[in-house]
DRENKEMI-825853 format. One record per residue (C-alpha): residue in three letters; residue number from 1; x negated, y negated, z. Coordinates in steps of 0.02 Angstrom, whole numbers. Each point is the difference from the previous one (the first is absolute). Example, Ala and Ser with C-alpha at 12.3 -4.5 7.8 and 13.67 -1.06 7.14 Angstrom:
# DRENKEMI-825853
<node aa="ALA" i="1" east="-615" north="225" up="390"/>
<node aa="SER" i="2" east="-69" north="-172" up="-33"/>
***
This chain:
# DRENKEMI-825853
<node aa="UNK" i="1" east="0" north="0" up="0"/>
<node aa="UNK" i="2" east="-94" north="-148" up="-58"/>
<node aa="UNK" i="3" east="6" north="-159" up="110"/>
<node aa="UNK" i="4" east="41" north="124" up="154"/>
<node aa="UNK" i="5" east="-146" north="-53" up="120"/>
<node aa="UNK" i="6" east="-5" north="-184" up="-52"/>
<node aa="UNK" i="7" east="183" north="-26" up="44"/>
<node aa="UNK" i="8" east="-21" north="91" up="174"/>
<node aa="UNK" i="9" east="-154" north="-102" up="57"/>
<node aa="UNK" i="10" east="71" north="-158" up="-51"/>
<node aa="UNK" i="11" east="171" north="54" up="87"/>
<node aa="UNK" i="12" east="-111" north="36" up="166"/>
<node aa="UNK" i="13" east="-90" north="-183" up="-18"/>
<node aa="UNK" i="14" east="181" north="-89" up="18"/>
<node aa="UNK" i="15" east="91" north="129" up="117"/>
<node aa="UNK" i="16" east="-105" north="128" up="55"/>
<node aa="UNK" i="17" east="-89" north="7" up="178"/>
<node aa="UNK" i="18" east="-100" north="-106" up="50"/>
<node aa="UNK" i="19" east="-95" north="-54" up="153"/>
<node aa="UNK" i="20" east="13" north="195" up="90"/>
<node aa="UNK" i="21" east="-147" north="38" up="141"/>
<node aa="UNK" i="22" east="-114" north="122" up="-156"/>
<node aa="UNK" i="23" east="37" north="-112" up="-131"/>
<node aa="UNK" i="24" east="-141" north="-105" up="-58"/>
<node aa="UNK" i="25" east="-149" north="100" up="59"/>
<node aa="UNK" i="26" east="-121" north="109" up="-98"/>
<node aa="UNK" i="27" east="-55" north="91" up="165"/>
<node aa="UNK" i="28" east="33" north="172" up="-50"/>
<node aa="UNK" i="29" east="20" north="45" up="185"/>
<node aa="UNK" i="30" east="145" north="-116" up="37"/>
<node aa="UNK" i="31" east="80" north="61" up="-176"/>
<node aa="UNK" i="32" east="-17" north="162" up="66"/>
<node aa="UNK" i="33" east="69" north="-2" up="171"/>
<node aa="UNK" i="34" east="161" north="-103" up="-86"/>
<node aa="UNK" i="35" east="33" north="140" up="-141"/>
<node aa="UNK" i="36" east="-18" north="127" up="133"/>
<node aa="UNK" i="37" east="105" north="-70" up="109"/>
<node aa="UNK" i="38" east="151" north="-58" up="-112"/>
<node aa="UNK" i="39" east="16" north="196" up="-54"/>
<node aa="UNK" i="40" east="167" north="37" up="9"/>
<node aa="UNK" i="41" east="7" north="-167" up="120"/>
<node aa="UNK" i="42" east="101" north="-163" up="-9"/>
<node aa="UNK" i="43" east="-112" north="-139" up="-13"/>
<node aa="UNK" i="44" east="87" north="-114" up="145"/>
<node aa="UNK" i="45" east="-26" north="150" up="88"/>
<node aa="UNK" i="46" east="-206" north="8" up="-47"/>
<node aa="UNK" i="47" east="-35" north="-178" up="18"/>
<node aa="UNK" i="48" east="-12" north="-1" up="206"/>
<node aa="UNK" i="49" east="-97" north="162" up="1"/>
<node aa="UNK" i="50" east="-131" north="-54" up="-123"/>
<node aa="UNK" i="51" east="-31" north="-145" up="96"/>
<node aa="UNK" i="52" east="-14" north="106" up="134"/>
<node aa="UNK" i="53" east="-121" north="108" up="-64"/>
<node aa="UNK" i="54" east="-128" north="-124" up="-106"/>
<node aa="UNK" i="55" east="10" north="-86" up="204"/>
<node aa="UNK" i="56" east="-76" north="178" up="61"/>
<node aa="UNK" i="57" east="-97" north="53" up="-147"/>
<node aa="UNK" i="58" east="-62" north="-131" up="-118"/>
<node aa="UNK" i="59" east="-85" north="118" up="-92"/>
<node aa="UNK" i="60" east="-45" north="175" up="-54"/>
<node aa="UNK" i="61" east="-139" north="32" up="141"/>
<node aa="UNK" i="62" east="106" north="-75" up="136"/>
<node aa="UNK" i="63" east="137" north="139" up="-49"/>
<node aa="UNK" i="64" east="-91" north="127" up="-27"/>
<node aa="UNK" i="65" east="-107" north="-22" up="154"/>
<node aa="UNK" i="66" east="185" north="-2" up="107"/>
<node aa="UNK" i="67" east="50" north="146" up="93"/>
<node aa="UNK" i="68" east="140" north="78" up="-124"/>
<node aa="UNK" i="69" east="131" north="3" up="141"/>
<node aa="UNK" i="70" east="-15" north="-203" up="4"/>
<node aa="UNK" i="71" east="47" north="13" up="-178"/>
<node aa="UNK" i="72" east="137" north="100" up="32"/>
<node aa="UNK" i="73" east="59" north="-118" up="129"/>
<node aa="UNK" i="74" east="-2" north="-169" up="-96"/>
<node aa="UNK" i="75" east="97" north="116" up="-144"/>
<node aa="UNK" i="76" east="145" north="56" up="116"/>
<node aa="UNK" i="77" east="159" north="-62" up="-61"/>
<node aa="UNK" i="78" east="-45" north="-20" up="-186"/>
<node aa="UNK" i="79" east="20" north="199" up="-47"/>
<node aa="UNK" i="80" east="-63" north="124" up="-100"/>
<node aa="UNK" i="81" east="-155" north="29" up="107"/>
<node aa="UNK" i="82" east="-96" north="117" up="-128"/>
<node aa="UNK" i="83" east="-50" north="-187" up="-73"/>
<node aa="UNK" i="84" east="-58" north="-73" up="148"/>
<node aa="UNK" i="85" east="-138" north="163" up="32"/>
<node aa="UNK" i="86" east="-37" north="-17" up="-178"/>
<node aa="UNK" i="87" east="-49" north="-181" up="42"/>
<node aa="UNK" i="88" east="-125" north="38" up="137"/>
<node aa="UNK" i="89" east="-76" north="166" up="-110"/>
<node aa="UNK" i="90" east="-19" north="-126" up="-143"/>
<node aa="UNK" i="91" east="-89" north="-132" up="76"/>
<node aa="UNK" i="92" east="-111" north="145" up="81"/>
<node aa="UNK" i="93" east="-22" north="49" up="-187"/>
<node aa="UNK" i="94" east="-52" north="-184" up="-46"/>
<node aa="UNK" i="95" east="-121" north="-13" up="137"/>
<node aa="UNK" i="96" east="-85" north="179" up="-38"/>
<node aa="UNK" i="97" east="-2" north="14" up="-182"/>
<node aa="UNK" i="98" east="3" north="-177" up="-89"/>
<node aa="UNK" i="99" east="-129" north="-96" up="145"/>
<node aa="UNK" i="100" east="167" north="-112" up="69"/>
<node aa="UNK" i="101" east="34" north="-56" up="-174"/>
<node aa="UNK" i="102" east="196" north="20" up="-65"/>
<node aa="UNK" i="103" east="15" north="70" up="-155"/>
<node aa="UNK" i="104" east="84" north="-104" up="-121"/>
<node aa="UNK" i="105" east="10" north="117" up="-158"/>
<node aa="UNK" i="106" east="161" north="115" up="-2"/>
<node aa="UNK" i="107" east="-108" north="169" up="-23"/>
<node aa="UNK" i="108" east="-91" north="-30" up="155"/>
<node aa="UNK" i="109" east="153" north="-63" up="98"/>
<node aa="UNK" i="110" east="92" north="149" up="-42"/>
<node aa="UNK" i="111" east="-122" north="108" up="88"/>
<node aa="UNK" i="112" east="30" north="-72" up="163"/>
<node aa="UNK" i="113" east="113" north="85" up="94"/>
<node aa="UNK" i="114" east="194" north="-73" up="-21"/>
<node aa="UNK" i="115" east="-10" north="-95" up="-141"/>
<node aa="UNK" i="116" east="69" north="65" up="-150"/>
<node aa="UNK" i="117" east="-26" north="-18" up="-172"/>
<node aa="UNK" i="118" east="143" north="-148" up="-15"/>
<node aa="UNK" i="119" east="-47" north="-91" up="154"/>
<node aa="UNK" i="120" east="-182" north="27" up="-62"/>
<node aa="UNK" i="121" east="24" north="-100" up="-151"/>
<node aa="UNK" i="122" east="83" north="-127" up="93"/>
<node aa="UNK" i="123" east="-128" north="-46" up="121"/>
<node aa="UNK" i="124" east="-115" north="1" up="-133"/>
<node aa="UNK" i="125" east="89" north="-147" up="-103"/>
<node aa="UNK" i="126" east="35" north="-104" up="127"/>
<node aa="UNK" i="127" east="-196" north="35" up="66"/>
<node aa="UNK" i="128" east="-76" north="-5" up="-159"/>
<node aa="UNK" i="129" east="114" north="-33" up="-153"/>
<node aa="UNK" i="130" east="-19" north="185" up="-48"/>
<node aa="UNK" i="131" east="107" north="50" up="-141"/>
<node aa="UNK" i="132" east="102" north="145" up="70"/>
<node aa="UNK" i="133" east="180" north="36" up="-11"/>
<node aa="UNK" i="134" east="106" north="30" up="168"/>
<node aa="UNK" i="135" east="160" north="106" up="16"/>
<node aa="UNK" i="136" east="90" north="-29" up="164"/>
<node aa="UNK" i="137" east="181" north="22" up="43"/>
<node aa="UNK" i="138" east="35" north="-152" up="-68"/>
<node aa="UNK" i="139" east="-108" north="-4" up="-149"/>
<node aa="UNK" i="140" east="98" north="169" up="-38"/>
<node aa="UNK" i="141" east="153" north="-101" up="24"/>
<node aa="UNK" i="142" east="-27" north="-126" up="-103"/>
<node aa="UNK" i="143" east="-71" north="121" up="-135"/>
<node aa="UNK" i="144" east="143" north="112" up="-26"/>
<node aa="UNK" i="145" east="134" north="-146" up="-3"/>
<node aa="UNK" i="146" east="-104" north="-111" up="-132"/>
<node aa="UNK" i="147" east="-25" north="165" up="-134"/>
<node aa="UNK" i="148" east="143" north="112" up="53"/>
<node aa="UNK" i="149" east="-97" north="130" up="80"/>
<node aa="UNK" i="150" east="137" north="129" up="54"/>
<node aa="UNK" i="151" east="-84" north="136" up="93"/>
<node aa="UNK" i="152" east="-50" north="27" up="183"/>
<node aa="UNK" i="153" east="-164" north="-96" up="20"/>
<node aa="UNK" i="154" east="-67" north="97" up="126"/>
<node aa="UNK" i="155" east="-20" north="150" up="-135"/>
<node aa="UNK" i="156" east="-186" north="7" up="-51"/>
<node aa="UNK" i="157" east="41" north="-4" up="-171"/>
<node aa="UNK" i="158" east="102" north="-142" up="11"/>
<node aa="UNK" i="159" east="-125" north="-81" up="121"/>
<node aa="UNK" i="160" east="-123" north="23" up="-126"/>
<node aa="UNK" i="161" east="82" north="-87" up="-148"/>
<node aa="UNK" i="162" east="32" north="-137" up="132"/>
<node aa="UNK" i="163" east="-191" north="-13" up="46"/>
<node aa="UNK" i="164" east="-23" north="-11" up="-209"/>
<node aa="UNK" i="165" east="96" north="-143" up="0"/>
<node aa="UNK" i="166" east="-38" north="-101" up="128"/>
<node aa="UNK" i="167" east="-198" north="-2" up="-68"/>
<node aa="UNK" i="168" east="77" north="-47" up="-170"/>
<node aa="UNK" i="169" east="82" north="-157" up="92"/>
<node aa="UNK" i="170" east="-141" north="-64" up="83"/>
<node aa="UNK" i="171" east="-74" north="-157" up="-81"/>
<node aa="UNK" i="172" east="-143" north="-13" up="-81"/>
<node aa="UNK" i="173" east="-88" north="-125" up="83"/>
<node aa="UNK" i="174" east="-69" north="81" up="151"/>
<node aa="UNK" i="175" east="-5" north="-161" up="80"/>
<node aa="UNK" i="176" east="203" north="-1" up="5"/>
<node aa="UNK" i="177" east="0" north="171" up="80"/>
<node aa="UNK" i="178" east="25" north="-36" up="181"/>
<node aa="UNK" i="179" east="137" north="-143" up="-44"/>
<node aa="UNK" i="180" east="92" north="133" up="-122"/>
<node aa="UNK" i="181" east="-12" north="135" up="151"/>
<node aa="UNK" i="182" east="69" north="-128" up="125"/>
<node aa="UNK" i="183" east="124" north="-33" up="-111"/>
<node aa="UNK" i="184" east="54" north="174" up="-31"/>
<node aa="UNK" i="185" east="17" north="17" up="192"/>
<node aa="UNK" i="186" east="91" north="-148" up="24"/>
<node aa="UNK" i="187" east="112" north="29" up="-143"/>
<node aa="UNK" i="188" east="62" north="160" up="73"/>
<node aa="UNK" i="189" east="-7" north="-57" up="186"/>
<node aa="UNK" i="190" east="116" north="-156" up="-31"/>
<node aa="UNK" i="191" east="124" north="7" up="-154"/>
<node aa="UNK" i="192" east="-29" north="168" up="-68"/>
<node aa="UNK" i="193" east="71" north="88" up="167"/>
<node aa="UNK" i="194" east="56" north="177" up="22"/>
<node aa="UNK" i="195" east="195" north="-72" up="1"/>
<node aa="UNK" i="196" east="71" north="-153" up="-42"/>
<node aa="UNK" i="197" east="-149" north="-72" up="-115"/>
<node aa="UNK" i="198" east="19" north="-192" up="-59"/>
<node aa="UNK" i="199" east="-22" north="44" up="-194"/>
<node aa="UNK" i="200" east="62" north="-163" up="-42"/>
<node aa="UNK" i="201" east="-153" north="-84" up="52"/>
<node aa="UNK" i="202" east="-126" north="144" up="-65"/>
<node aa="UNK" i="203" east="-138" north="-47" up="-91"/>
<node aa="UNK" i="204" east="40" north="169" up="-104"/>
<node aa="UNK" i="205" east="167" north="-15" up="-6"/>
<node aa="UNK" i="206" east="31" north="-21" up="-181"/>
<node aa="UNK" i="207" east="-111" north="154" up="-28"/>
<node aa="UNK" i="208" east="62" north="127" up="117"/>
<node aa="UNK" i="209" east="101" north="141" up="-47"/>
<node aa="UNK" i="210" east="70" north="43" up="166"/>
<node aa="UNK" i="211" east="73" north="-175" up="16"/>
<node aa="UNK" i="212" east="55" north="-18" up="-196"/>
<node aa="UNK" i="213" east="88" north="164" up="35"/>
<node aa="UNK" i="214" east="83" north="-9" up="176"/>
<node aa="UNK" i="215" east="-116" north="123" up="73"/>
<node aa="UNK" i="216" east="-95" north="-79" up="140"/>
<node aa="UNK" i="217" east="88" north="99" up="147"/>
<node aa="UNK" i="218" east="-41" north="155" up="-101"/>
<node aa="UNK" i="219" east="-174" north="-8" up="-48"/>
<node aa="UNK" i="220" east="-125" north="41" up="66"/>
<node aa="UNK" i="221" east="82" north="166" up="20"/>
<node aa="UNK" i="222" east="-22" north="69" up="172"/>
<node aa="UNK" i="223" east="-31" north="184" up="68"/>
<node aa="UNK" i="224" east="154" north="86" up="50"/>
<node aa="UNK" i="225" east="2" north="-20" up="192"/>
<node aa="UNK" i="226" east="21" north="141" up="127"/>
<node aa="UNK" i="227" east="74" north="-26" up="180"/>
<node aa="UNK" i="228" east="-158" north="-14" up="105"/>
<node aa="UNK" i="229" east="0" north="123" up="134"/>
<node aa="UNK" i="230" east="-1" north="-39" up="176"/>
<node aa="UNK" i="231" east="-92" north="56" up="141"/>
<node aa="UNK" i="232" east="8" north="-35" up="187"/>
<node aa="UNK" i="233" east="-125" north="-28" up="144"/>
<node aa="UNK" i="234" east="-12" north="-14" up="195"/>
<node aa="UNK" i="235" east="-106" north="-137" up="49"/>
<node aa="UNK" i="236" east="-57" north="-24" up="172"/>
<node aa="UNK" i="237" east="-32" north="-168" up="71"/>
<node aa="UNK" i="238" east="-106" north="47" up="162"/>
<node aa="UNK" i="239" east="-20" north="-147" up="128"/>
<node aa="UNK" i="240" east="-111" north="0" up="136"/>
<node aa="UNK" i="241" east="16" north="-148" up="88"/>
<node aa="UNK" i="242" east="-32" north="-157" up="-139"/>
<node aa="UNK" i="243" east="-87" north="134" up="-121"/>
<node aa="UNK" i="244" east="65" north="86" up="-141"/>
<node aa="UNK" i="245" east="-78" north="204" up="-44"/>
<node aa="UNK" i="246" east="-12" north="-31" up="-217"/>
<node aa="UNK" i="247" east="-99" north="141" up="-95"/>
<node aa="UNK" i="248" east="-124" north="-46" up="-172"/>
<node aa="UNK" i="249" east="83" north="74" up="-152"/>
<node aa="UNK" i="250" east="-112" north="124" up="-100"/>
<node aa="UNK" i="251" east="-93" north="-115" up="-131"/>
<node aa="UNK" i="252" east="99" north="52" up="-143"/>
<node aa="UNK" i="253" east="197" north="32" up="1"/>
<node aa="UNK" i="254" east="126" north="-97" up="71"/>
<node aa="UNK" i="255" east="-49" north="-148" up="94"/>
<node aa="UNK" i="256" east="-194" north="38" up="-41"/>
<node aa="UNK" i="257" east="-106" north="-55" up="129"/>
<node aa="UNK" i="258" east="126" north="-112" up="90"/>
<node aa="UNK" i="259" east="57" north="22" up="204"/>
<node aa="UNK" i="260" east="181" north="88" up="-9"/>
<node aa="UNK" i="261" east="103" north="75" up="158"/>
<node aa="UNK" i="262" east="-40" north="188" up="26"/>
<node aa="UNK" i="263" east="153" north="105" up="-83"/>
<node aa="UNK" i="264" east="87" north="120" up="106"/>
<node aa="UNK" i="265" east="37" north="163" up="-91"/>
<node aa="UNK" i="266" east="211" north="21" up="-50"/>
<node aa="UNK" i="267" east="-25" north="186" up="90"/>
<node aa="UNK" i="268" east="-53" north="-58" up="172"/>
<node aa="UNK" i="269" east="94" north="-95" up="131"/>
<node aa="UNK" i="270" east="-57" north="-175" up="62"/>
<node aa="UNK" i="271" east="-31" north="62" up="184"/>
<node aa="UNK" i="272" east="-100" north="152" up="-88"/>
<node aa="UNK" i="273" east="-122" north="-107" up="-88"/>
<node aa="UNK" i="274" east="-22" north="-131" up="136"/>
<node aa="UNK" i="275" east="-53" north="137" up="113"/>
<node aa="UNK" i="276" east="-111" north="78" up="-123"/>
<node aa="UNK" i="277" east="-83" north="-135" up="-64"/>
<node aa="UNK" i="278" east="1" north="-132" up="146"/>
<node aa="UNK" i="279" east="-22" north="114" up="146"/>
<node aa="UNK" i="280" east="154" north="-64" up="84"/>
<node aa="UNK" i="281" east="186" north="15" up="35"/>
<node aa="UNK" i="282" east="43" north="-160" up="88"/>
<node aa="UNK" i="283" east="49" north="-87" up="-147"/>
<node aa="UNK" i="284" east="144" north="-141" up="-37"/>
<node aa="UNK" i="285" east="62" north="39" up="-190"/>
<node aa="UNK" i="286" east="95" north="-99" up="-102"/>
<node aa="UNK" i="287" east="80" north="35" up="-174"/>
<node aa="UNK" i="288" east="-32" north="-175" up="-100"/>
<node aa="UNK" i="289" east="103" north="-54" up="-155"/>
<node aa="UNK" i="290" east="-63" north="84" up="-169"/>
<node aa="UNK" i="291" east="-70" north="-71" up="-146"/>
<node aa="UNK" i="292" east="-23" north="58" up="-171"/>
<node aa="UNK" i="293" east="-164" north="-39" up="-107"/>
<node aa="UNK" i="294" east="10" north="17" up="-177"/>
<node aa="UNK" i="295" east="-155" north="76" up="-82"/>
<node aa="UNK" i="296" east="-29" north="26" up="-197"/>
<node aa="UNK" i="297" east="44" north="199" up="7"/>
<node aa="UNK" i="298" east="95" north="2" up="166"/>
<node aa="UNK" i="299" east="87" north="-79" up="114"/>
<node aa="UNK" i="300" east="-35" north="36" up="194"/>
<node aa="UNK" i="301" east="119" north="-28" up="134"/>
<node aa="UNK" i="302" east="-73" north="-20" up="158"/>
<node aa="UNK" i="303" east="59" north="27" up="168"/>
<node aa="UNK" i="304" east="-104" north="-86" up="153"/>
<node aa="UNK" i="305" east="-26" north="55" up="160"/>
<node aa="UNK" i="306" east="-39" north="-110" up="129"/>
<node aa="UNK" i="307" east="-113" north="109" up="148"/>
<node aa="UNK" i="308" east="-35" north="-107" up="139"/>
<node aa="UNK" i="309" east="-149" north="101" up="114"/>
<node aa="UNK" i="310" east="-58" north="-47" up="160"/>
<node aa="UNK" i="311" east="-178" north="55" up="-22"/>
<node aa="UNK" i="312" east="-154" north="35" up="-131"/>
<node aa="UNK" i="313" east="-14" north="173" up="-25"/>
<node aa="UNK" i="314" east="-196" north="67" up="36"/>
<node aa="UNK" i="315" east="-17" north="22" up="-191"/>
<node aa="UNK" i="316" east="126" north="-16" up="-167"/>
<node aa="UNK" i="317" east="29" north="135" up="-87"/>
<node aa="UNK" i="318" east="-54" north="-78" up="-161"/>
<node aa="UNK" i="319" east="-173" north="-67" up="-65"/>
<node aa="UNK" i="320" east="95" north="-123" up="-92"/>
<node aa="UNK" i="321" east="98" north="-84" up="138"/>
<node aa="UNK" i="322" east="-53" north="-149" up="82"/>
<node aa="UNK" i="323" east="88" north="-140" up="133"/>
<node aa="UNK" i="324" east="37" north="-154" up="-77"/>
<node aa="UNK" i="325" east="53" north="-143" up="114"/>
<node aa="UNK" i="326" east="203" north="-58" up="-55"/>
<node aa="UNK" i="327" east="-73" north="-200" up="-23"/>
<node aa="UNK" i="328" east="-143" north="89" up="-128"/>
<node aa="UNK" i="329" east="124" north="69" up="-138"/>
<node aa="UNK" i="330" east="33" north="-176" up="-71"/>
<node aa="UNK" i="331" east="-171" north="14" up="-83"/>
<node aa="UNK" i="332" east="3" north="184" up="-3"/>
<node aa="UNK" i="333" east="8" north="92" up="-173"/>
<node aa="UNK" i="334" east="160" north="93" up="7"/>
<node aa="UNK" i="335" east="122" north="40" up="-112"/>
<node aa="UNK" i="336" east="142" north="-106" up="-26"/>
<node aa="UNK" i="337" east="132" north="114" up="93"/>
<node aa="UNK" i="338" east="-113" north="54" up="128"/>
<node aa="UNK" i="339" east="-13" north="-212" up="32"/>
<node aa="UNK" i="340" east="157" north="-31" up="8"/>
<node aa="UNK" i="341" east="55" north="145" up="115"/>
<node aa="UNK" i="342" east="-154" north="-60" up="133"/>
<node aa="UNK" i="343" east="68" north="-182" up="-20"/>
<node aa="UNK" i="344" east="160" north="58" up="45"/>
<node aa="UNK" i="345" east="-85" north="84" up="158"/>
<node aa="UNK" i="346" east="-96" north="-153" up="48"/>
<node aa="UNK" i="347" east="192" north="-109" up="-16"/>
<node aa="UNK" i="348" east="68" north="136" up="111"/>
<node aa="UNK" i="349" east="-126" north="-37" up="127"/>
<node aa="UNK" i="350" east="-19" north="-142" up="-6"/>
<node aa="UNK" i="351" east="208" north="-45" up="27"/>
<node aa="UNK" i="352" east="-20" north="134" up="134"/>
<node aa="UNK" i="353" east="-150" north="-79" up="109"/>
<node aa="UNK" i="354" east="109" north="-170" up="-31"/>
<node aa="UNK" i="355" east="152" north="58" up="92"/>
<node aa="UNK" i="356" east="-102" north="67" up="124"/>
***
């Protein structure tokens, strides 16, 4: 499509973004941590953590020279926690293997743990004005409305005529690279949205098949969902006097490498595994209200227990447990249910201790 990349960067001059925390920088360190973190992430909902994080670690040997579980921490609440121990392994990476010194070039980006071969590309261009082609969700989006693409995009087949294209689209001036792939992004983020697109003020408008023929809700196709199945878990919330008993996930699975509540197995009673694994049986228990956590395979409803003991046991029962004082878990990483069942907790105390 002739003209495509000329009208999209001079559509992103007028009314694209502007002015966002990782725009305007060739430090291929803060275009890193930016990509990385607006995976699958709203921006409004990136912007306070990356400030957060360039605070803490204003570079590549500052991160990588952090204790991962610090990481992990100034993550918690932003999700998908695979990317956040990709982060620290990275930076390791850049300190061991390229002297300190950020790649820039999408081949030796896309060796670093994390960053695939789209978000690769990306950095690059914005870093370096390399002439690579990205393919996003929204780039996808955008590319199967504009030429009528009707198939699944996800299919590697499809996926591959879709990486064909977007290299054919790229402009050839490398120079424009990194305004074209801001544009693409921006495009997609802002007027060409999932529903409800504004195709009346689309730079592509007049060439798009999926608006000339009605077609924007349908395309681009999606896969055929399935109910996600649903799974359920005990979670005990021990307190022992202004501490809370929290366990370190395993460093891959769920919750990798964040502090959760221990689970209490669906074939043992409460009493059971307080005795067992706390030593006691003067315990105050207390059922508190469920939640539900949506996951991208699953959805988990939990059910908290609230154990109130009167004393340490000798040892616990677990390598992986640990005390963690109730007025620590602000900063804590935990995982977003597991926060907001503790700050429940702490409210419950606290309105307790006030009416004496």
């Amino acid at each position: 499509m002739p003209g495509f990349s000329t009208r999209l960067i001079a559509w992103q001059r007028a009314h694209g973004r502007h002015g966002l925390p990782w725009q305007g920088t060739r430090d291929p360190y803060r275009i890193w941590l930016s990509e990385i973190m607006l995976q699958q992430t709203q921006v409004a909902a990136v912007i306070p953590y990356y400030a957060r994080f360039l605070a803490r670690f204003p570079d590549v040997g500052s991160l990588a020279a952090a204790p991962v579980e610090e990481v992990m921490a100034l993550w918690s609440g932003l999700g998908y926690y695979a990317r956040a121990r990709n982060l620290h392994r990275a930076a390791c990476v850049v300190m061991e293997k390229h002297g300190g010194q950020f790649p820039v070039t999408a081949a030796a980006l896309a060796e670093l743990p994390g960053i695939g071969r789209s978000t690769a590309a990306a950095i690059a261009a914005f870093a370096s004005n390399e002439r690579a082609a990205i393919l996003d969700g929204n780039v996808k989006r955008v590319l199967c409305r504009v030429f009528g693409i009707e198939d699944f995009p996800g299919e590697r087949a499809v996926e591959e005529r879709l990486w064909a294209l977007a290299e054919s689209l790229l402009p050839e001036n490398a120079e424009e690279t990194g305004a074209y792939i801001q544009a693409q992004m921006d495009l997609g983020a802002t007027m060409c949205t999932r529903t409800r697109p504004t195709c009346t003020a689309c730079p592509l408008a007049a060439r798009c098949i999926a608006h000339a023929t009605g077609r924007t809700a349908e395309l681009p196709a999606v896969r055929a969902r399935k109910t996600p199945p649903r799974r359920a878990t005990r979670m005990a919330v021990v307190i022992l006097g202004d501490s809370v008993l929290l366990e370190r996930r395993p460093p891959a699975g769920i919750w990798g490498g964040l502090l959760a509540l221990p689970e209490i197995p669906q074939d043992i009673q409460i009493e059971t595994w307080v005795n067992r694994n706390l030593g006691t049986d003067q315990t105050i228990t207390q059922a508190l209200p469920p939640l539900t956590h949506a996951f991208t395979h699953f959805t988990l409803k939990i059910a908290p227990w609230r154990i109130d003991i009167p004393a340490a046991p000798r040892t616990l029962s677990e390598p992986t447990w640990q005390w963690l004082p109730l007025d620590q878990t602000g900063a804590a990483a935990l995982p977003a249910p597991v926060r907001k069942i503790l700050e429940g907790v702490i409210a419950q105390i606290k309105e307790r201790s006030f009416h004496g």
